[in-house]
MDTraj code that builds the backbone (N, CA, C; nanometers):
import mdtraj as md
import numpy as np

residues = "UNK UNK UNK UNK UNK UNK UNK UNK UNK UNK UNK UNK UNK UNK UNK UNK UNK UNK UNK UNK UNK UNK UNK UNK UNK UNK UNK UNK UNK UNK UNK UNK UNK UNK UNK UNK UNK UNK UNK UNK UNK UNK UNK UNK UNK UNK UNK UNK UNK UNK UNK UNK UNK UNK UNK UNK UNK UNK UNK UNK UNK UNK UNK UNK UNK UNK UNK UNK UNK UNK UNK UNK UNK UNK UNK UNK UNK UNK UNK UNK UNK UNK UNK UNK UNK UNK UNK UNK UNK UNK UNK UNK UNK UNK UNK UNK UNK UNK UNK UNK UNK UNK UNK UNK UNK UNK UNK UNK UNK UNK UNK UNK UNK UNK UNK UNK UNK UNK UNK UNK UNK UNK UNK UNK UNK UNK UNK UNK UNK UNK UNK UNK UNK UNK UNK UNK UNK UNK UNK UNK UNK UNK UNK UNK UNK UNK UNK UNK UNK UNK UNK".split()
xyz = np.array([
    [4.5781, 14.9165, -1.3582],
    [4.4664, 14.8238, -1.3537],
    [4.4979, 14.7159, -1.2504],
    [4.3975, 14.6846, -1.1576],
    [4.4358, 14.6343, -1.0437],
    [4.3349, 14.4765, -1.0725],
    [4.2694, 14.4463, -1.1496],
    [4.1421, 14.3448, -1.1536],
    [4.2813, 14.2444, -1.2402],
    [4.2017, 14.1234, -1.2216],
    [4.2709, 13.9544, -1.3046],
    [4.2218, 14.0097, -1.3833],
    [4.3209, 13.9243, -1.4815],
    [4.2737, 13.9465, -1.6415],
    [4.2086, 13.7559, -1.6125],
    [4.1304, 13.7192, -1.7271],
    [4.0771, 13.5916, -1.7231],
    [4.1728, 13.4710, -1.6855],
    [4.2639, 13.4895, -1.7911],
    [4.3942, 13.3598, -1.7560],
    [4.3790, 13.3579, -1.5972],
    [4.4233, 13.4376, -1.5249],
    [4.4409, 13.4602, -1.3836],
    [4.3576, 13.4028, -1.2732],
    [4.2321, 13.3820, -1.3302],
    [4.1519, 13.3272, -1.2333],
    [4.1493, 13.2100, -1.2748],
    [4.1312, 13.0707, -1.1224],
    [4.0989, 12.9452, -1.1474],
    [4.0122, 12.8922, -1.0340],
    [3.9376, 12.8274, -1.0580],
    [3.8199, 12.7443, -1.0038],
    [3.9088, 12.7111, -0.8730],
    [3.8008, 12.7464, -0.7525],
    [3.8334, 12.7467, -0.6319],
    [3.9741, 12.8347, -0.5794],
    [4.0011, 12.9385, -0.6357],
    [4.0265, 13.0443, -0.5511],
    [3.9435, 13.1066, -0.4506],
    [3.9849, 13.2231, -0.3205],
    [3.8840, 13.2311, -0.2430],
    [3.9677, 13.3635, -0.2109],
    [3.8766, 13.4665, -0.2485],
    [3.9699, 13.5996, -0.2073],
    [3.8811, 13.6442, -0.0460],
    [3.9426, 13.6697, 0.0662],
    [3.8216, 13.7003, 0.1652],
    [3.8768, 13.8711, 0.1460],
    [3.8262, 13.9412, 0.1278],
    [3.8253, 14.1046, 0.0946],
    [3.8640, 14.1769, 0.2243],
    [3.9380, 14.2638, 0.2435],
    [3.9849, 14.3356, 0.3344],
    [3.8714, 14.4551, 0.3646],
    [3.8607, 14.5006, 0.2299],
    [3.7244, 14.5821, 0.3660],
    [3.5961, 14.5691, 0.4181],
    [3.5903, 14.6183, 0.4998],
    [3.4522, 14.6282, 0.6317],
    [3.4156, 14.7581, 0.6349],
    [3.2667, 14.7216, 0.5748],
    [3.1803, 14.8501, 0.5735],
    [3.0271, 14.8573, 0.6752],
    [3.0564, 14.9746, 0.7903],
    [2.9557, 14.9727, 0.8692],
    [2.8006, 15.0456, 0.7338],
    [2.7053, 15.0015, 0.7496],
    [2.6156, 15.0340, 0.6930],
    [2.5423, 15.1080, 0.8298],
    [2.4913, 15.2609, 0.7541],
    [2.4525, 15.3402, 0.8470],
    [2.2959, 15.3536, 0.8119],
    [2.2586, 15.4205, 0.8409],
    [2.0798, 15.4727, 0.8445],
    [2.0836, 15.5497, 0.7013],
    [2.2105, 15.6436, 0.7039],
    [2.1628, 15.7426, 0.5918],
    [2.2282, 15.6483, 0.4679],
    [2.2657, 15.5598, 0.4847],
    [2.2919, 15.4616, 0.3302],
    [2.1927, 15.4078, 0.3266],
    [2.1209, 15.3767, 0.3710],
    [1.9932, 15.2701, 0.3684],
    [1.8807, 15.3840, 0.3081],
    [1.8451, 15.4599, 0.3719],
    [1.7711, 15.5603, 0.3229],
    [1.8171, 15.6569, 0.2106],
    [1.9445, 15.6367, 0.1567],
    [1.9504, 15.6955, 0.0038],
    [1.9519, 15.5882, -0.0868],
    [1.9813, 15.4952, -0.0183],
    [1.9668, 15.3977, -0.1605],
    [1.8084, 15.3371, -0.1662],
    [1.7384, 15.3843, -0.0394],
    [1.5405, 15.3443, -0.1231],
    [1.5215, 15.4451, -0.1793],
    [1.5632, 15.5921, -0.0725],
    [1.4824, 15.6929, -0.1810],
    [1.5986, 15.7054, -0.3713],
    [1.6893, 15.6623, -0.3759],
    [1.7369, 15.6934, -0.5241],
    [1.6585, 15.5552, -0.5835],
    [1.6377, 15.4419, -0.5452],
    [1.5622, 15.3798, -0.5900],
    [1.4132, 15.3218, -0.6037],
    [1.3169, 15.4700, -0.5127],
    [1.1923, 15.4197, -0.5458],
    [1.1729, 15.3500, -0.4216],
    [1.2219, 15.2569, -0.3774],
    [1.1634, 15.2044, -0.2649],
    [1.1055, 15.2025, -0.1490],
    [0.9845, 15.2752, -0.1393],
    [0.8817, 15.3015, -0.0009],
    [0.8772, 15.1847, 0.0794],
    [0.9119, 15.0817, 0.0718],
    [0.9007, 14.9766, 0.1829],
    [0.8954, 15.0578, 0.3278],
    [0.7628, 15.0541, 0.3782],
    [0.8086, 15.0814, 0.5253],
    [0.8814, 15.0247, 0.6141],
    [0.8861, 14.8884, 0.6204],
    [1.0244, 14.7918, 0.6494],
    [1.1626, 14.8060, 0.6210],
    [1.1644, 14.9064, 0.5129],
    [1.3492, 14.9795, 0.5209],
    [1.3208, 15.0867, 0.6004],
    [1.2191, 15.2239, 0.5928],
    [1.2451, 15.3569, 0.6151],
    [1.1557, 15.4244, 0.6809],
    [1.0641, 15.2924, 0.8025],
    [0.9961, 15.3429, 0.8781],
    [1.0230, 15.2707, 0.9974],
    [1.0709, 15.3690, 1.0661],
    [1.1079, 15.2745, 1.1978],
    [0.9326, 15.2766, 1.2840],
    [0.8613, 15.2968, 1.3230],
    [0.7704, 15.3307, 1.3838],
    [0.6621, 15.1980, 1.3388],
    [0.6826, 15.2357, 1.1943],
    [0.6325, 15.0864, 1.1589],
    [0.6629, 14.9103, 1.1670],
    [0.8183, 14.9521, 1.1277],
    [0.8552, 14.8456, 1.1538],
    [0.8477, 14.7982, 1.3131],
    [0.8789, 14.8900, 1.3898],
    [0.8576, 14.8431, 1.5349],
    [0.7246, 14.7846, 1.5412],
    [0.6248, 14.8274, 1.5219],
    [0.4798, 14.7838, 1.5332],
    [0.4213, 14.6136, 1.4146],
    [0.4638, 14.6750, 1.3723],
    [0.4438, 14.5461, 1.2432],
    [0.5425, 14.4733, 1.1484],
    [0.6553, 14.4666, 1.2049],
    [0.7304, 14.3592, 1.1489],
    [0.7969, 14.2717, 1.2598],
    [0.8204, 14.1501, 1.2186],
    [0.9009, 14.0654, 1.3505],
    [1.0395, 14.0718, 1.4079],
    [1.0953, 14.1752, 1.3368],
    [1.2328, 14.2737, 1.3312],
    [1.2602, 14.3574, 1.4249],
    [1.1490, 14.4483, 1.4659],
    [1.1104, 14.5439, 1.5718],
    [1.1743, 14.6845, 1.5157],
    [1.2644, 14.6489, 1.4144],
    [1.3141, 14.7430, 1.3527],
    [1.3687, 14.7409, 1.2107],
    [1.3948, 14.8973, 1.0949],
    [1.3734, 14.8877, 0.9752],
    [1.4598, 14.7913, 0.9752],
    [1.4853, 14.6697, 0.8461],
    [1.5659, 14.6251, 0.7549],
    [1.6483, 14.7314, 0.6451],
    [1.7554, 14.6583, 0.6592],
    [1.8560, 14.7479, 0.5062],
    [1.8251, 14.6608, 0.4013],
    [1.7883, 14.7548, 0.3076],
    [1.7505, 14.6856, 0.1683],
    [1.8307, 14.5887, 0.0814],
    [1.8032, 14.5150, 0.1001],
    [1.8956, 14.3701, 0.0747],
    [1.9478, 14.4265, -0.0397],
    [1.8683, 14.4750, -0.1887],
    [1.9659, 14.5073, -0.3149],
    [2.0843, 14.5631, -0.2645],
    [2.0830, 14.6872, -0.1401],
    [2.2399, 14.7613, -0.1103],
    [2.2964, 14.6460, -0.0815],
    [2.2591, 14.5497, 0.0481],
    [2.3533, 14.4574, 0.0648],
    [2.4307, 14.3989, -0.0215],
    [2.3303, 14.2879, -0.0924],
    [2.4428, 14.2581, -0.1982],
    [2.5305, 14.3476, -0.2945],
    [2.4640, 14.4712, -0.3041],
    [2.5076, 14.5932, -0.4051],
    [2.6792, 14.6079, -0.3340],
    [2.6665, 14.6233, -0.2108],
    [2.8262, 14.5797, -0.1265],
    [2.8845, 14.5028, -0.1429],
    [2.8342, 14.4122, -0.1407],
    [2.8870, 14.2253, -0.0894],
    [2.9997, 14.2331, -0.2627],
    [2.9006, 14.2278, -0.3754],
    [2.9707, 14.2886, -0.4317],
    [3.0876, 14.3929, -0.5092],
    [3.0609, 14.4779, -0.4627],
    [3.1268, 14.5990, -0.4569],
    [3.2264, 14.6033, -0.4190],
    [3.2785, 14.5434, -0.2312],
    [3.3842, 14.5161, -0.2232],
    [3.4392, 14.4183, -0.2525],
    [3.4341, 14.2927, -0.3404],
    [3.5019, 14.2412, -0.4380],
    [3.5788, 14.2820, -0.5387],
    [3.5340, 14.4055, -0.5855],
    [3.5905, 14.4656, -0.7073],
    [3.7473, 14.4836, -0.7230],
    [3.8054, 14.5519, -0.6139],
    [3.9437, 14.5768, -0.6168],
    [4.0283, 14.4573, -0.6247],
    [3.9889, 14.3572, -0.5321],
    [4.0881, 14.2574, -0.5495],
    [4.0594, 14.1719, -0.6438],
    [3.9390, 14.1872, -0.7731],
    [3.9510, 14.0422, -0.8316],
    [3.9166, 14.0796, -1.0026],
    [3.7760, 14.2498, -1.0168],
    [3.7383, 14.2769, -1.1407],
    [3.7815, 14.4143, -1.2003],
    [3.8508, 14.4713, -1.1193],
    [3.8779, 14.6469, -1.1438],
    [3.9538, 14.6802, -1.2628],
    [3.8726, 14.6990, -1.3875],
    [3.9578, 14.7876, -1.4871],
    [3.9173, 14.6162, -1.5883],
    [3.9064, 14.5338, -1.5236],
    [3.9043, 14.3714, -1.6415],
    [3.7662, 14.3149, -1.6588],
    [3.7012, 14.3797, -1.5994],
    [3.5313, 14.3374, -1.6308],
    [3.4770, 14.3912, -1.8014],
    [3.4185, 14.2825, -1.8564],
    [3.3410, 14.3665, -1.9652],
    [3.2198, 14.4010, -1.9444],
    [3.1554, 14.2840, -1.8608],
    [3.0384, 14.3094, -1.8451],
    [2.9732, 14.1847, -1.7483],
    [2.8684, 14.2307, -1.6598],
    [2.8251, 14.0956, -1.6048],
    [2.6828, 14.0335, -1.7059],
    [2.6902, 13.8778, -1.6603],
    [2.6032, 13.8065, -1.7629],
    [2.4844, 13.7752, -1.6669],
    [2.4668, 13.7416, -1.5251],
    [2.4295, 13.7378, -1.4818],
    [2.4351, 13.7085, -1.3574],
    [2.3488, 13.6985, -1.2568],
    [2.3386, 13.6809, -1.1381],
    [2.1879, 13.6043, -1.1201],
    [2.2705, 13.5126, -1.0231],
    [2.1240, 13.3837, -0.9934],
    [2.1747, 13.3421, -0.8293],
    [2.0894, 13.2358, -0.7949],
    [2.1277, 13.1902, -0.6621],
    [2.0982, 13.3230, -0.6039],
    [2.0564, 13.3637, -0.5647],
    [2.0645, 13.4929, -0.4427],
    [1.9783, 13.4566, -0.3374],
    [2.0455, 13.5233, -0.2097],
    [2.0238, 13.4640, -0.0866],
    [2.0283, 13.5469, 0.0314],
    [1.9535, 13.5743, 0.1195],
    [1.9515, 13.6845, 0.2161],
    [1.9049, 13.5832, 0.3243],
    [2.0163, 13.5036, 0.3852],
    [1.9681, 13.3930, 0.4942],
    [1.9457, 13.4904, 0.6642],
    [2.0062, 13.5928, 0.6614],
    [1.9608, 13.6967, 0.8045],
    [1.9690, 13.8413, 0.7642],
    [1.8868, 13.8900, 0.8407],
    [1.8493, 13.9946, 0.8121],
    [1.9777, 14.1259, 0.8524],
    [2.0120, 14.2452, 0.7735],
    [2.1110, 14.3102, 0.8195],
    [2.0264, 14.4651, 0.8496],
    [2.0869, 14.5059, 0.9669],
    [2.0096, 14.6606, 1.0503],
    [2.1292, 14.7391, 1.0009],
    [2.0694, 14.8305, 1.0641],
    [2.2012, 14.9957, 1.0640],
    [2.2412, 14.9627, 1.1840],
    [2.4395, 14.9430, 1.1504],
    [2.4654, 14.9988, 1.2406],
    [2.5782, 14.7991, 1.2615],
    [2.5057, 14.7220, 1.1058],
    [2.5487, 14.6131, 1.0975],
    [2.7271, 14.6602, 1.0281],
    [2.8554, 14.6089, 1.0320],
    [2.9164, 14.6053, 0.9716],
    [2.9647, 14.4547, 0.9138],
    [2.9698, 14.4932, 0.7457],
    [2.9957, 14.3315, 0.6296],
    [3.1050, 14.3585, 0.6046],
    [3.1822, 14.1941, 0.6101],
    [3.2549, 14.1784, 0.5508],
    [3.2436, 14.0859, 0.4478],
    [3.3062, 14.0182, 0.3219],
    [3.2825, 13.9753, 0.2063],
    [3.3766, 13.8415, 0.1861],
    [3.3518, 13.7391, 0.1094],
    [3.4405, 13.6321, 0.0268],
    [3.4222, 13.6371, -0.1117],
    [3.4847, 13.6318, -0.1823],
    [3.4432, 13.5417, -0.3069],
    [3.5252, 13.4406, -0.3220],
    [3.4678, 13.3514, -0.4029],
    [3.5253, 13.2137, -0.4786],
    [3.4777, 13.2199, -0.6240],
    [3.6127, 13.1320, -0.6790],
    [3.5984, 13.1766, -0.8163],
    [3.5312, 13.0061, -0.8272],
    [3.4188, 12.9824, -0.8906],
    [3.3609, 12.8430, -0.9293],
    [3.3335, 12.8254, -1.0325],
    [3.3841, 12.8652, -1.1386],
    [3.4115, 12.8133, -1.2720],
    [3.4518, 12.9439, -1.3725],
    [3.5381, 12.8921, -1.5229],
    [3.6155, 12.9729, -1.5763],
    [3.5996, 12.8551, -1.7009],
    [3.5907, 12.9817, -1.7922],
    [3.5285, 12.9090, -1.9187],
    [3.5901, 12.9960, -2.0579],
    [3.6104, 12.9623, -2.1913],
    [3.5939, 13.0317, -2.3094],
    [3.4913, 13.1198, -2.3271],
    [3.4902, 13.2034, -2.3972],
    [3.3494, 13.2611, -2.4502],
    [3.3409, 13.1882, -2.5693],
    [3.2715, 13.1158, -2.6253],
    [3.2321, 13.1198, -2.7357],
    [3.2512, 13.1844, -2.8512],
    [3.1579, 13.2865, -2.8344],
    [3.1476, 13.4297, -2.9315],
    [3.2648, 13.5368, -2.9375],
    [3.3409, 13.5326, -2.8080],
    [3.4304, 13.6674, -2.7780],
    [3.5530, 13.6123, -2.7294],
    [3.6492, 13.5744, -2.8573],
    [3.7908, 13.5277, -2.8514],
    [3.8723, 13.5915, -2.7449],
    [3.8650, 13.7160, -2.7712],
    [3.9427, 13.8230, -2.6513],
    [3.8651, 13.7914, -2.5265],
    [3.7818, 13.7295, -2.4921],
    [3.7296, 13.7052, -2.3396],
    [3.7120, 13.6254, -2.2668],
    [3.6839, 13.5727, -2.1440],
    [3.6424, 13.4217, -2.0962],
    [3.5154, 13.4611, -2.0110],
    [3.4733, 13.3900, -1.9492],
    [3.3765, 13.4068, -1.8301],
    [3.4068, 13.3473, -1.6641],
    [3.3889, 13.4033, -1.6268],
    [3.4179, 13.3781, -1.4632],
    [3.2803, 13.3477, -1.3943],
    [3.2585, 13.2623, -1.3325],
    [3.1539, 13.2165, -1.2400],
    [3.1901, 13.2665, -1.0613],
    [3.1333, 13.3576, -1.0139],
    [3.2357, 13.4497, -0.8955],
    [3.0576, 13.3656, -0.7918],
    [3.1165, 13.3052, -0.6527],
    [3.0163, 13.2941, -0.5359],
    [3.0344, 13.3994, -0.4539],
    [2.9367, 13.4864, -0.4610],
    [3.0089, 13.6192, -0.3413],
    [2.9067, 13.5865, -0.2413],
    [2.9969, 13.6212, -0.0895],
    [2.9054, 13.5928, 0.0610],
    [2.9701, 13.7100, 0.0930],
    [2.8515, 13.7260, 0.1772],
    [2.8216, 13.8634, 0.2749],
    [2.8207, 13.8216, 0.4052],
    [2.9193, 13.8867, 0.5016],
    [2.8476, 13.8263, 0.6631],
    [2.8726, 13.9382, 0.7251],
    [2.8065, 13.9496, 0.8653],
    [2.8122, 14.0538, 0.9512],
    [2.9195, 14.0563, 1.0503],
    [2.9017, 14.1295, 1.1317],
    [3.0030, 14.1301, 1.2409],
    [3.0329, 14.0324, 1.3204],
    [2.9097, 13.9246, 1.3377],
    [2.9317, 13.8328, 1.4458],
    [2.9428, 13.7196, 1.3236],
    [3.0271, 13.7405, 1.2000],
    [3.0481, 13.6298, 1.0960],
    [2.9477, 13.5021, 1.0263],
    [2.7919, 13.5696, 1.0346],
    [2.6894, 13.5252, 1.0179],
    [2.6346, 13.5740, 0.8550],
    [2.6321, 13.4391, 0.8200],
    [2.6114, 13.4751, 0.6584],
    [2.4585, 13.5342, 0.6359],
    [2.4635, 13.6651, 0.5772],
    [2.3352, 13.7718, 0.5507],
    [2.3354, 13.7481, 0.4093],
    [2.4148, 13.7460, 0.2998],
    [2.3832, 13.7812, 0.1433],
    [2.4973, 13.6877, 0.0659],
    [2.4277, 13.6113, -0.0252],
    [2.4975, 13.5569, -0.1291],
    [2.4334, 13.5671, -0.2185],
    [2.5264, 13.5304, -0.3791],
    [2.5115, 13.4495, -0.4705],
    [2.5881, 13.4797, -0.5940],
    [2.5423, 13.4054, -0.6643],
    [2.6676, 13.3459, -0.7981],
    [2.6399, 13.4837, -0.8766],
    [2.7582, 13.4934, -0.9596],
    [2.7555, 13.6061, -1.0709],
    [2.8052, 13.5511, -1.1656],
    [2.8058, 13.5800, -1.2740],
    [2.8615, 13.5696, -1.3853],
    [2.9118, 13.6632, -1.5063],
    [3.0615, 13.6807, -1.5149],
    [3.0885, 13.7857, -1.5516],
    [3.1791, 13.7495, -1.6672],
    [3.1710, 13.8490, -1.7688],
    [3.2509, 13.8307, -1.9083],
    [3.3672, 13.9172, -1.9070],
    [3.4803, 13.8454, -1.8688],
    [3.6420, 13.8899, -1.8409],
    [3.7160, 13.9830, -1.9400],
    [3.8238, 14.0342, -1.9295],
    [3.8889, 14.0546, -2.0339],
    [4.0384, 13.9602, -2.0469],
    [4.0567, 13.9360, -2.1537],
    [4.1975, 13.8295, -2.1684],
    [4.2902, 13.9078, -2.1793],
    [4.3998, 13.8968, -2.1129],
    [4.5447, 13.9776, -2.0856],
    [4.5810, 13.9673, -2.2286],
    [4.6098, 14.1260, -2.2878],
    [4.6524, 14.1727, -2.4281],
    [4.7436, 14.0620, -2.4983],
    [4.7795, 14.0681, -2.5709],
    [4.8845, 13.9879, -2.6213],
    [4.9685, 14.1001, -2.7073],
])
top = md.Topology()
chain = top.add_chain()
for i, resn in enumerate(residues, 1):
    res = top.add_residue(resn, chain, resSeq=i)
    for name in ("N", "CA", "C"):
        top.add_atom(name, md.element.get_by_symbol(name[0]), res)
traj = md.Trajectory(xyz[None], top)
């Protein structure tokens, strides 16, 4: 198990994540079509050239952050997550194409008891997304219910 157990994390840590993932055409287009999403602005280039101010498709921000996230996992929740509580703040300040490669931060901004779940705490995680030219595309806060190192 490679994830913090709760003890482990403290307010204002800042993990910047080692990997960099180029996002291609055919990720963008399996993650609308597995999710329903006809936006012609993800998966029509023809359109988007003609009628958006982009000139070309957008990647569907859910993958983005679905990444931005994602590569967080190894260095901070892998194997110690119970569950997330939520996610708020979200933020897509530039737009990301195919062909963009992200890299990721998190910061840990608050760490708390559970209440209800002795064996657990909660972690308050800020995850940012930026592109190649280090331009912030995707944030925001999560909130996740830890597991506490066994005793």
């Amino acid at each position: 198990m490679a994830g913090l157990w709760f003890e482990e994390f403290e307010e204002g840590m800042v993990f910047d994540h080692a990997i960099t993932r180029t996002i291609t055409e055919a990720d963008n287009m399996w993650f609308c079509n597995a999710t329903y999403n006809t936006q012609p602005l993800h998966i029509d280039f023809h359109w988007a050239a003609e009628n958006s101010e982009f000139g070309k498709p957008l990647v569907n921000s859910l993958f983005t952050i679905g990444l931005v996230i994602g590569v967080s996992v190894t260095d901070t929740t892998l194997g110690t997550t119970v569950g997330n509580l939520a996610m708020t703040d979200m933020n897509f300040p530039k737009p990301v194409y195919h062909g963009d490669s992200i890299h990721a931060r998190t910061t840990i901004l608050e760490t708390r008891e559970s209440k209800s779940r002795p064996t657990n705490g909660i972690v308050v995680f800020q995850h940012e997304g930026f592109n190649q030219n280090n331009e912030l595309v995707a944030n925001c806060k999560r909130t996740g219910l830890m597991k506490k190192r066994p005793v």
